[in-house]
TORKOLVO-677813 format. One record per residue: residue in three letters; x, y, z of N, C-alpha, C in turn. Coordinates in pm, whole numbers, plus 50000, padded with zeros to 5 digits. Each point is the difference from the previous one (the first is absolute). Example, Ala and Ser with C-alpha at 12.3 -4.5 7.8 and 13.67 -1.06 7.14 Angstrom:
<recs>
Ala,51319,49431,50780,49911,50119,50000,50090,50120,50000
Ser,49965,50105,49928,50082,50119,50006,49923,50109,50073
</recs>
This chain:
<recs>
Unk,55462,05959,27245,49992,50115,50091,49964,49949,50141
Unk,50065,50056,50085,49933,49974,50158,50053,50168,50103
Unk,49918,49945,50119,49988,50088,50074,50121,50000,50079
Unk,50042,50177,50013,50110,50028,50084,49989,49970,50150
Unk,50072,49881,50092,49975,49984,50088,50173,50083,50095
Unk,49962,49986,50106,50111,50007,50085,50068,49923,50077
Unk,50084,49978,50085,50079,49857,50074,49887,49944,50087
Unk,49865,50081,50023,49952,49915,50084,49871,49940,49950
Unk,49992,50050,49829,49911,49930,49906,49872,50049,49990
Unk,50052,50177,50058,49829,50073,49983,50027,50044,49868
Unk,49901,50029,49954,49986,50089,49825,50075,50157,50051
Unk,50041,50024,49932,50066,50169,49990,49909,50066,49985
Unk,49984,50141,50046,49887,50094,49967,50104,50113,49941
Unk,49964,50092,49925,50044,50153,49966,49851,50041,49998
Unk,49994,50091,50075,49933,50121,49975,49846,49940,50056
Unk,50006,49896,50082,49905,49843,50012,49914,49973,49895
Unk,50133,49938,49923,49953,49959,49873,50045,49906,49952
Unk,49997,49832,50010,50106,49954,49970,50102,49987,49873
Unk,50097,49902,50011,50079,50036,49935,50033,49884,49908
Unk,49994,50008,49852,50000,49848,49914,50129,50021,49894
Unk,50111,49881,50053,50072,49977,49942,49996,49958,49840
Unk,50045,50091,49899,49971,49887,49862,50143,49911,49932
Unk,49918,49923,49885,50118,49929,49971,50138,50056,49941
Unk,49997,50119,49995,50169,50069,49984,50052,50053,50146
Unk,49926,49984,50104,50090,50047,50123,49950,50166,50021
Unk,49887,50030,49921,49960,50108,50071,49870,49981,50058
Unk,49985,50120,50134,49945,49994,50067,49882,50149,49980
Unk,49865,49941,50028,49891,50071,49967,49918,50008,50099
Unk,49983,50125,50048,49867,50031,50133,49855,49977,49949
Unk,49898,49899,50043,49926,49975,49898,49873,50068,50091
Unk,49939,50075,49915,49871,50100,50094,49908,49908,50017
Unk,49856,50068,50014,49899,49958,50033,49909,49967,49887
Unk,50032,50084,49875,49882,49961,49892,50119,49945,49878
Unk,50100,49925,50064,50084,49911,49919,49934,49886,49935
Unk,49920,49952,50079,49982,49865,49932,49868,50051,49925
Unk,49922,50094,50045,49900,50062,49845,50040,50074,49884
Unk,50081,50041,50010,50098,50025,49885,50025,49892,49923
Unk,50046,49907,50048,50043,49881,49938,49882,49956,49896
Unk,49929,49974,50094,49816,49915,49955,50006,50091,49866
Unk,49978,50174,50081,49914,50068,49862,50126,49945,49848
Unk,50131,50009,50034,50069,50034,49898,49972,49833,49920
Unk,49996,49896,50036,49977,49905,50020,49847,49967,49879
Unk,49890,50051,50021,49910,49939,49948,49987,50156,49894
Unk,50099,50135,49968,50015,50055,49907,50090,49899,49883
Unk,50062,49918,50083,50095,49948,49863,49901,49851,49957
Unk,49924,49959,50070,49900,49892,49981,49920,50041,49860
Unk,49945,50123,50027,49872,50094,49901,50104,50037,49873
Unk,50108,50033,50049,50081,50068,49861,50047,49838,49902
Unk,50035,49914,50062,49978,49883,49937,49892,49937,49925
Unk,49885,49977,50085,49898,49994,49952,49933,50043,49873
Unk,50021,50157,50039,49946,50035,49808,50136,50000,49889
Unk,50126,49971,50044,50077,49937,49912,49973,49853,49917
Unk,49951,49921,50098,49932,49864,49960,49925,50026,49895
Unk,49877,50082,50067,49914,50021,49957,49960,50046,49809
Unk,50172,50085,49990,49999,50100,49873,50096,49903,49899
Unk,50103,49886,50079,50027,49904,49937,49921,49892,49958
Unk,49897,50008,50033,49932,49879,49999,49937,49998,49798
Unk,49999,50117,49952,49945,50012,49841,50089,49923,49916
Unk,50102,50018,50102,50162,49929,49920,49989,49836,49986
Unk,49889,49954,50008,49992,49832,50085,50025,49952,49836
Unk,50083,49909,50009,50009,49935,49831,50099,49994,49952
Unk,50004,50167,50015,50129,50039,49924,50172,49928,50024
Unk,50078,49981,49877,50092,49937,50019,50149,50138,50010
Unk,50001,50074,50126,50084,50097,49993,50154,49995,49887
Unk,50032,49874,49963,50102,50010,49928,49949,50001,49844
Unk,49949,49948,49942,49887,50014,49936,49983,50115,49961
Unk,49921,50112,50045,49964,50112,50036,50102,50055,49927
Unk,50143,50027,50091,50111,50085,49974,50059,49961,49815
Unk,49980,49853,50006,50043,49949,49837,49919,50082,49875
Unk,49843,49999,50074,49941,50084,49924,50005,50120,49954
Unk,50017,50107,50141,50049,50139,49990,50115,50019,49920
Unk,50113,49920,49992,50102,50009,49959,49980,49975,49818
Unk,49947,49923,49988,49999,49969,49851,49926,50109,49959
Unk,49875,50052,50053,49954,50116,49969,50049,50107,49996
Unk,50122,50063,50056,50023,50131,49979,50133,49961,49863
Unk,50033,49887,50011,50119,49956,49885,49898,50031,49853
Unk,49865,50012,49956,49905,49990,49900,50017,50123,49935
Unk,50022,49993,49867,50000,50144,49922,49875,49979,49937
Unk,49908,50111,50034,49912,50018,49924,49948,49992,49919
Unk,50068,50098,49912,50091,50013,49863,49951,49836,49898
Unk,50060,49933,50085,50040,49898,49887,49864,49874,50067
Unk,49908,50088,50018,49867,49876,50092,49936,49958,49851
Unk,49983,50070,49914,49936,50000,49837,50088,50054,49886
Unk,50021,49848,49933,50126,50015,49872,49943,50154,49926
Unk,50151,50009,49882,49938,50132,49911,49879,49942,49901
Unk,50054,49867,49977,49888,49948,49877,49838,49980,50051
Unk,49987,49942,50139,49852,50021,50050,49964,50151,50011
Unk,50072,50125,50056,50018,50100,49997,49910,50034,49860
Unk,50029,49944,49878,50011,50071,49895,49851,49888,49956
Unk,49978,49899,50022,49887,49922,50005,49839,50048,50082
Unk,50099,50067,50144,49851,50088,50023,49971,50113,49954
Unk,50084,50075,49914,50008,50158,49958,49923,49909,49867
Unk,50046,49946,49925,49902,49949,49870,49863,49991,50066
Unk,49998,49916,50089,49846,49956,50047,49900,50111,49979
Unk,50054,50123,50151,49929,50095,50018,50004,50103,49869
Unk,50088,49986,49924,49947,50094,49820,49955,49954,49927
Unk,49984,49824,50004,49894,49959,49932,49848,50012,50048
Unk,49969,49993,50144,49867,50034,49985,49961,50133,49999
Unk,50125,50096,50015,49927,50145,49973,50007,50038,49876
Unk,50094,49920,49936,49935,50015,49808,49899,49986,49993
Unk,49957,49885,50055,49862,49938,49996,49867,50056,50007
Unk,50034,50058,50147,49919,50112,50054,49988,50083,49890
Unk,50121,50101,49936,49995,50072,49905,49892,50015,49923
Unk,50068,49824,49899,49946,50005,49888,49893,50038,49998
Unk,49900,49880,50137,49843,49980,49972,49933,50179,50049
Unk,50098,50030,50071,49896,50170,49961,50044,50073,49895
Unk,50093,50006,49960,49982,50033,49890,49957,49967,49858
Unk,49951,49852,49985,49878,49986,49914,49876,50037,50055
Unk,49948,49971,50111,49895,50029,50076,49983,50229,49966
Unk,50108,50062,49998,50022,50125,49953,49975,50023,49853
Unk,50058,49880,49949,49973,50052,49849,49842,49944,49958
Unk,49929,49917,50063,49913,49968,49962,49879,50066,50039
Unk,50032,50092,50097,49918,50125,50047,49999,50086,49869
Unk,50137,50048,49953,50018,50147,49921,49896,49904,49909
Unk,49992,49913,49932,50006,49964,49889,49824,49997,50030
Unk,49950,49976,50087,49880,50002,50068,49963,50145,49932
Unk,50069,50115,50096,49964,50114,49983,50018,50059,49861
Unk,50102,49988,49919,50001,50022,49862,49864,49900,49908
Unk,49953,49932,50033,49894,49922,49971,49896,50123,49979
Unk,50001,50036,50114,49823,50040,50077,50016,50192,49930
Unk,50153,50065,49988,50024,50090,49985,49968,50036,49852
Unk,50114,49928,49969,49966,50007,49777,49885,49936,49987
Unk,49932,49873,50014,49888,49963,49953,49886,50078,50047
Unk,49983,50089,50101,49912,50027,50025,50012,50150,49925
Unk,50114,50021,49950,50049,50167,49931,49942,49967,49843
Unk,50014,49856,49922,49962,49959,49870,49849,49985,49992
Unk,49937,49941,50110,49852,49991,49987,49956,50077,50044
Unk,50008,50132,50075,49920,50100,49997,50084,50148,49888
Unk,50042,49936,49916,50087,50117,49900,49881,50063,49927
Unk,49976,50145,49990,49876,50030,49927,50110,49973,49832
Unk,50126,50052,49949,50063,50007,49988,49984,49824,49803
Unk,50014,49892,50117,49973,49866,49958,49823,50011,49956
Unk,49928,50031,50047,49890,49981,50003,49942,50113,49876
Unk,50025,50138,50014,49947,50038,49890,50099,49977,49864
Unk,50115,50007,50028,50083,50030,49852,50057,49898,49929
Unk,49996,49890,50093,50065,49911,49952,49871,49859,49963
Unk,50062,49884,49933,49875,49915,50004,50051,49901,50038
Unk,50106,50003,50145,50044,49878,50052,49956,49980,50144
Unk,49978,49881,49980,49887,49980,50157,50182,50040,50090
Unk,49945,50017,50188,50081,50040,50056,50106,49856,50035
Unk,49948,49933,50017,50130,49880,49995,50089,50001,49907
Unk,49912,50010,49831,50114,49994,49858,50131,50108,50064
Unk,49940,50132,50022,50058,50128,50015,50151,49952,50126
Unk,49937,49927,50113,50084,49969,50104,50077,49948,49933
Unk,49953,49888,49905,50125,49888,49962,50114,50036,49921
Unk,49994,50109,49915,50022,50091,49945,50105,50117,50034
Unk,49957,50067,50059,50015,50128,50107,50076,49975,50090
Unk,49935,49896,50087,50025,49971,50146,50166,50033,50018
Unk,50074,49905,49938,50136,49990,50038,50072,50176,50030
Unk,49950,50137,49902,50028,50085,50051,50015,50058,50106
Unk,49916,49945,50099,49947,50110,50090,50047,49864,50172
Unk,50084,50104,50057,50049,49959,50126,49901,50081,50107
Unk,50012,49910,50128,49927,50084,50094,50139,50050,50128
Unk,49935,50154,49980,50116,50021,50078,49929,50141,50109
Unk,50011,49972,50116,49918,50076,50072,49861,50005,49979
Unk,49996,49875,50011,49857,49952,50004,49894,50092,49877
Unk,50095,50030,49834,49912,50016,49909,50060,49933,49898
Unk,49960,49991,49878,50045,49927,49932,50074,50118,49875
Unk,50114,49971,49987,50092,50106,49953,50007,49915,49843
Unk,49976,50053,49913,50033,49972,49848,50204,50044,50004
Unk,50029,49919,49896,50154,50005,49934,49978,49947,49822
Unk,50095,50081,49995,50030,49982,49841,50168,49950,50018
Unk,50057,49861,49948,50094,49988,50032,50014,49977,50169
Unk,50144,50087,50019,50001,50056,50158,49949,50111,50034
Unk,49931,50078,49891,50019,50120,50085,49838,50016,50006
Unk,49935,50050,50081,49880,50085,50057,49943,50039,49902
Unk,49865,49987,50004,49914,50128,49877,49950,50109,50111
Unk,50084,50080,49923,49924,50108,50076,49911,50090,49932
Unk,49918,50074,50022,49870,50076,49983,49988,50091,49879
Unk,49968,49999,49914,50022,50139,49905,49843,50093,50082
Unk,49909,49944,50010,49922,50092,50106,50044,50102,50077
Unk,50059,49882,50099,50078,50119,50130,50140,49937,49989
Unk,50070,50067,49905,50155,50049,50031,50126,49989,50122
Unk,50015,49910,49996,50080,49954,50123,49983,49912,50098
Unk,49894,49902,49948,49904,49902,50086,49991,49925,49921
Unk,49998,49856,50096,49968,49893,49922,49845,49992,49960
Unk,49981,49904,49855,49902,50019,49948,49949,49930,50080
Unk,49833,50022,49989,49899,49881,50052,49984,49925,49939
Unk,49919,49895,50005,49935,49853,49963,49971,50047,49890
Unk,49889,50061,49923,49948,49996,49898,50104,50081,49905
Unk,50041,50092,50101,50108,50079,49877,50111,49948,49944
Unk,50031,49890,50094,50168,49949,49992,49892,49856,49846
Unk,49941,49938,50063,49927,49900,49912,49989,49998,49844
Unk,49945,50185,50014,50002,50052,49860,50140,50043,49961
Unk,50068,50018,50050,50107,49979,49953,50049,49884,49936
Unk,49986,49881,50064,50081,49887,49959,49945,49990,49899
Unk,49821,49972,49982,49923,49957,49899,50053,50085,49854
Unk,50021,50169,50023,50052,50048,49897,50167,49998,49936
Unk,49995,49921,50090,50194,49924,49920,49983,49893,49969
Unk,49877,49922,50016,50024,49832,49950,49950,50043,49845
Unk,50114,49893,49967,49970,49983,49840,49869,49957,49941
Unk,49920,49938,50078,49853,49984,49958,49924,50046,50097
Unk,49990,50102,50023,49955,50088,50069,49823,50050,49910
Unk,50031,49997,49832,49840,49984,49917,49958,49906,50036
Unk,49995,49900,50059,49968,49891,50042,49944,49978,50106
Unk,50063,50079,50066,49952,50029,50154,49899,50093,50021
Unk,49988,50125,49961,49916,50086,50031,49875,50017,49883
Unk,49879,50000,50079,49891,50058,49967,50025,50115,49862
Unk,49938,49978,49846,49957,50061,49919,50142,50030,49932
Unk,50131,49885,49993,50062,50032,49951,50065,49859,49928
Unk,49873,49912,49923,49981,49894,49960,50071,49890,50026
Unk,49923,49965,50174,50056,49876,50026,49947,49879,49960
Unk,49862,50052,49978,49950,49833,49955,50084,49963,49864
Unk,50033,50062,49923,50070,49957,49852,50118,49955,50090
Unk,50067,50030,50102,50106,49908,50043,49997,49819,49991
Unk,49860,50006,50093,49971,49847,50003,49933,49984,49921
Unk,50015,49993,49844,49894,49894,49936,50079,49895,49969
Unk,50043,49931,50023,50064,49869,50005,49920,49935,50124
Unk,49961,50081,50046,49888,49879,50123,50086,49883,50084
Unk,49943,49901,49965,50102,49930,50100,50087,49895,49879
Unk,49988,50037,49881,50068,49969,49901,50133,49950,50051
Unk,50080,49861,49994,50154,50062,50028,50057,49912,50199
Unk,49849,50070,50023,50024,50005,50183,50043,49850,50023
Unk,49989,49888,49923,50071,49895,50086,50123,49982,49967
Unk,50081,50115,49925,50134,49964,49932,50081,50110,50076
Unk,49931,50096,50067,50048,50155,50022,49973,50033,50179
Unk,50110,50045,50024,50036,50040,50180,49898,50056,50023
Unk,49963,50057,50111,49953,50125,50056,50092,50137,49987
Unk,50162,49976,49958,50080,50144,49959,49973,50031,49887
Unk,49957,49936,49926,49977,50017,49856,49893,50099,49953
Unk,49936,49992,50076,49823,50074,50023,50024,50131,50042
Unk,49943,50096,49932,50032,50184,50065,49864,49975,50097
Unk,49975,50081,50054,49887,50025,50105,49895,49978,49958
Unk,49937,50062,49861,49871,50029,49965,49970,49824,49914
Unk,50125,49932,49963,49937,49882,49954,49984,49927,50058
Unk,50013,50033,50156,49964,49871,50113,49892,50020,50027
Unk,49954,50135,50026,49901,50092,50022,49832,49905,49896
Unk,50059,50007,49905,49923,49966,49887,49965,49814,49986
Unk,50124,49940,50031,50030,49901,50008,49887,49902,50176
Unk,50046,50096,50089,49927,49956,50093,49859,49995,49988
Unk,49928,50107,49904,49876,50048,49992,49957,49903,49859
Unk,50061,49948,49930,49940,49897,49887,50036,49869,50007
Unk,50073,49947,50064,50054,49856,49995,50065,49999,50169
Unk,49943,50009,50113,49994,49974,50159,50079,49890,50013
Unk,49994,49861,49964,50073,49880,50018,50128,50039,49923
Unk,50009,50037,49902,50143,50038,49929,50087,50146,50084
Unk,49908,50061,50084,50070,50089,50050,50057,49934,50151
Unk,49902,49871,50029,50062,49965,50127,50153,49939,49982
Unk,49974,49908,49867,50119,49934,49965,50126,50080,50003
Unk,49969,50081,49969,50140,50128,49964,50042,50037,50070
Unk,49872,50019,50154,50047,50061,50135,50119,49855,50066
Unk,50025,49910,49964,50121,49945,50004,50108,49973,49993
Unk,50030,50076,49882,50112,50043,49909,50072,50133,50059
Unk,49891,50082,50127,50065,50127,50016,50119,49958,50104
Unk,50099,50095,49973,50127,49967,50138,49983,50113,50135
</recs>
């Protein structure tokens, strides 16, 4: 670029302003706040650079072709197929084996509660039985060992069965029996049931004493000859308590 002169080599004025030729042959009246224009526009493109540097600069390392190889192989990636069907089917075993696991142990940890509570429910229904205690002459354990298997706990009481089905009440009619009623029941269907109860000659059951007892189960024995058995020969009744299943 240079300045428009004339034949006698003064600068041109328009408008007294001179006049600056550029490199395509046009001609420009250049004002007064030309060359601050310049400056300002000048150290705007300095600053706009600057924080370009500046925001490239995180990029330091990086191998731009590199980069693009990467992006590229990455969007080519099916998902899908990042984990075979057989590992697929290796972590689905995994995670149902330890929630079997999980399972199981509460639910022994469950049954060993009920079995807790059927403990504390029937045994505590056999040793306070007035039932066992006046009519019968079997201590309340014989009676449990005995008995026991009848009686389920179900809503937290202990429900007698005959078979499958329920004893229900000849008392009250349409209700299940209670403890002592359902008890006397069973006691009056067992076949040695004289045996069992008070004044209906159980001691003549056991006179064989412990006669026998190292050849003979604990099934073998009706109630009243264990009864009898425990109360005359103690070491021969422990022995026997071995034999029970």
């Amino acid at each position: 670029m240079a300045w428009k002169k004339d034949d006698n080599g003064n600068i041109v004025l328009v408008d007294g302003n001179p006049v600056l030729i550029g490199g395509d042959g046009s001609e420009r009246a250049i004002a007064d706040n030309f060359i601050s224009d310049l400056n300002n526009e000048a150290a705007t493109r300095r600053r706009e650079v600057n924080e370009l540097k500046g925001s490239l600069s995180k990029f330091d390392g990086i191998d731009i072709d590199e980069a693009k190889k990467a992006l590229e192989t990455t969007k080519n990636i099916d998902l899908s197929k990042m984990v075979g069907l057989d590992k697929l089917e290796e972590v689905r075993t995994d995670v149902a084996g330890q929630f079997k696991g999980q399972m199981d142990a509460l639910t022994e940890s469950l049954n060993g509660a009920n079995d807790q509570i059927r403990q504390l429910l029937v045994s505590n229904a056999f040793a306070s039985s007035q039932f066992v205690s006046e009519n019968t002459v079997l201590l309340p354990d014989f009676a449990e060992s005995y008995f026991g298997k009848h009686f389920k706990v179900e809503n937290n009481q202990a429900v007698a069965y005959q078979g499958d089905q329920p004893i229900l009440s000849m008392e009250k009619p349409g209700q299940l029996a209670g403890f002592d009623e359902a008890l006397k029941i069973l006691v009056n269907a067992h076949p040695n049931k004289d045996s069992i109860l008070k004044g209906a000659g159980a001691s003549g059951s056991g006179s064989q004493g412990s006669m026998g007892a190292a050849s003979r189960k604990w099934s073998d024995y009706s109630p009243g000859q264990l009864v009898e058995l425990a109360r005359n020969d103690p070491p021969a009744y422990e022995r026997l308590k071995q034999t029970r299943e």
